[in-house]
N, C-alpha and C positions, 0 to 999 in steps of 0.2 A: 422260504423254509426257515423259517425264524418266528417262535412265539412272543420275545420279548417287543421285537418290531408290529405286531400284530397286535397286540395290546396296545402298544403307544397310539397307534393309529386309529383304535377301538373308542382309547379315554380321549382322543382329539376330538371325536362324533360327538361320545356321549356327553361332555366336557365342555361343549360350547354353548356359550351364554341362551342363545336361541333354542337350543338342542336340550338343553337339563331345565328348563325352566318345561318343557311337554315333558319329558322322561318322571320330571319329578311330582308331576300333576295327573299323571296315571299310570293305568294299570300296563306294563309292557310285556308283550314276549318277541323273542328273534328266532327268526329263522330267516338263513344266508339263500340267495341265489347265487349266480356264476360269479357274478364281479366282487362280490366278499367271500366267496369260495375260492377258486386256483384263477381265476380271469376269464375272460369272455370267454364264452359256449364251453365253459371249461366242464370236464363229467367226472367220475368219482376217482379215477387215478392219476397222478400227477406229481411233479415235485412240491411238496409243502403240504401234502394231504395230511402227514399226522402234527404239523405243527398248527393248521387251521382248524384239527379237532379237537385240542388241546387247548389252543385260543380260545374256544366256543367255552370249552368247560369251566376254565379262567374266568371270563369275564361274564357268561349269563348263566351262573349255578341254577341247577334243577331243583325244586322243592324236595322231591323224593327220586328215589332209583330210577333212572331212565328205562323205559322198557325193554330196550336192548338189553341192557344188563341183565334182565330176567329170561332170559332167550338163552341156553347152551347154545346156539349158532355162533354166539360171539363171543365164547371162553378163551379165555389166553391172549384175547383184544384189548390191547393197555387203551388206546380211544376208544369209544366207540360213538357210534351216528346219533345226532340229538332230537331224533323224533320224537315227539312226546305228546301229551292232552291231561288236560287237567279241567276242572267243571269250577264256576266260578254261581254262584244259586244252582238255578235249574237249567242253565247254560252248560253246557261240554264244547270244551276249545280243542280240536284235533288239529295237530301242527306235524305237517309232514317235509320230511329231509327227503328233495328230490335231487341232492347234487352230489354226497361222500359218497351214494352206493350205486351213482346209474351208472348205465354203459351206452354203447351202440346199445345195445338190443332192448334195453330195458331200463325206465325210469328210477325204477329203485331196487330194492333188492325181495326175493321172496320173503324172505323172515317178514320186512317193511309192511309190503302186500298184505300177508297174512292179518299182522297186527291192525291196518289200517280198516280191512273187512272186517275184523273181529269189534273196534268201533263202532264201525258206520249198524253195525247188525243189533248195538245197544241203543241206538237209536230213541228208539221209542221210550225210554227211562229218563229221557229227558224235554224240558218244553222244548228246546232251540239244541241244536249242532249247529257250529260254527267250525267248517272244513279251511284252513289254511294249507293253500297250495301256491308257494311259489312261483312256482311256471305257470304260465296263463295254459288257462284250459279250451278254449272253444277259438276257434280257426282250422282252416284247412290242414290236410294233409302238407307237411313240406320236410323236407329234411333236415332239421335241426336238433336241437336238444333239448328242445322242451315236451309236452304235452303232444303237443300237434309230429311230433316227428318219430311215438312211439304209439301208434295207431293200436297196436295188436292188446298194450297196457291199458289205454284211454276205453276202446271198445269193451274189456273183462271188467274196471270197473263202474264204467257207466251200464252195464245190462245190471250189474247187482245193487247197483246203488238205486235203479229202476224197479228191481222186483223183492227189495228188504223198505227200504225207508219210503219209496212211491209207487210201490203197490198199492192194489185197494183197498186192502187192509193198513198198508202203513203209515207211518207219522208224520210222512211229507212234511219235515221238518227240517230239513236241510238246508245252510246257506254255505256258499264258498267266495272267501276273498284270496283272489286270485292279484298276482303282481308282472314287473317283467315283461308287460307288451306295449310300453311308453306312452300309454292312453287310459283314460279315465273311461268305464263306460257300466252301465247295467245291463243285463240281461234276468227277463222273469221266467229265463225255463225253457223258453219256446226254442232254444238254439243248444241247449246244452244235452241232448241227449246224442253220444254216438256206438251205440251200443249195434248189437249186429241187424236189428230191424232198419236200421239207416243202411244197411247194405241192402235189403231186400224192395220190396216195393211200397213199404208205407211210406208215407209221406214224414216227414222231421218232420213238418209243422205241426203234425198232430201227434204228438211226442213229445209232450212238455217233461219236464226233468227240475232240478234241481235249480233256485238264481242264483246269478255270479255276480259279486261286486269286483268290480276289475280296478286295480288301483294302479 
């Protein structure tokens, strides 16, 4: 619970001979998981929650107003959660905060949800979405804190993400680099849908969805 510590430890990453010689040769954005959030499996309450949001603001300035800020939900909220998307040509980068606002029950928060749908639904305005999600998305059911451990969230937007951007009509243009599950790996769609026909009796395999670049 200390920003000025949180900083120092920030300019130590981005500060090292190895580290700013990639920083300073491209393009960057951040977004925190657990272990630069509150610590392992850490969720959106905690001690140092308004000092790591505060940190974030410090150290990786937003071009423009964060979308929160444009949300009455978050009035009278000195931090607020750094989600954000910005379009770089015909590219849109969607960067989602799944750690200041989860819970048990829920990966982010509704306001997040809303705004996150209300991207994925502009979709087709652009050549490429590039979906950043933190938490790894595709594994079993298990109870944790990531993706995999809030089924009820993953199932709402995998059926929408299924029937806006990979419907018949849509732009089937989606990619997601996902982090956080200590392996490298690709997936071209055939594993990423868990939307509620994975409950019924279609097959997943014939249910191609969205790829995941898993880093």
């Amino acid at each position: 619970d200390n920003v000025t510590r949180r900083i120092t430890e920030i300019d130590k990453v981005m500060g090292s001979k190895p580290q700013a010689a990639l920083w300073s040769s491209v393009g960057v954005t951040v977004m925190w998981d657990d272990h630069d959030w509150l610590g392992d499996e850490s969720r959106g309450e905690g001690i140092g929650r308004e000092a790591a949001l505060e940190s974030y603001r410090l150290a990786f300035p937003y071009h423009g107003p964060l979308p929160a800020s444009l949300n009455d939900a978050y009035s009278g909220q000195k931090e607020l959660p750094p989600y954000h998307a910005f379009t770089v040509g015909t590219v849109r980068f969607i960067i989602s905060d799944l750690r200041s606002e989860s819970s048990d029950k829920h990966i982010y928060s509704e306001e997040q949800k809303q705004w996150l749908f209300q991207e994925i639904a502009g979709a087709s305005s652009f050549d490429f979405v590039v979906w950043v999600t933190p938490s790894p998305w595709i594994g079993p059911y298990k109870k944790d804190d990531t993706w995999w451990g809030h089924p009820e969230d993953r199932s709402e937007l995998s059926d929408f993400i299924t029937s806006t951007i990979g419907g018949t009509g849509g732009a089937q243009n989606l990619i997601a680099i996902s982090s956080d599950a200590h392996m490298l790996g690709f997936d071209d769609g055939r594993n990423s849908y868990y939307g509620t026909a994975k409950e019924n009796e279609t097959s997943t395999s014939e249910i191609f969805s969205f790829p995941v670049l898993q880093s």
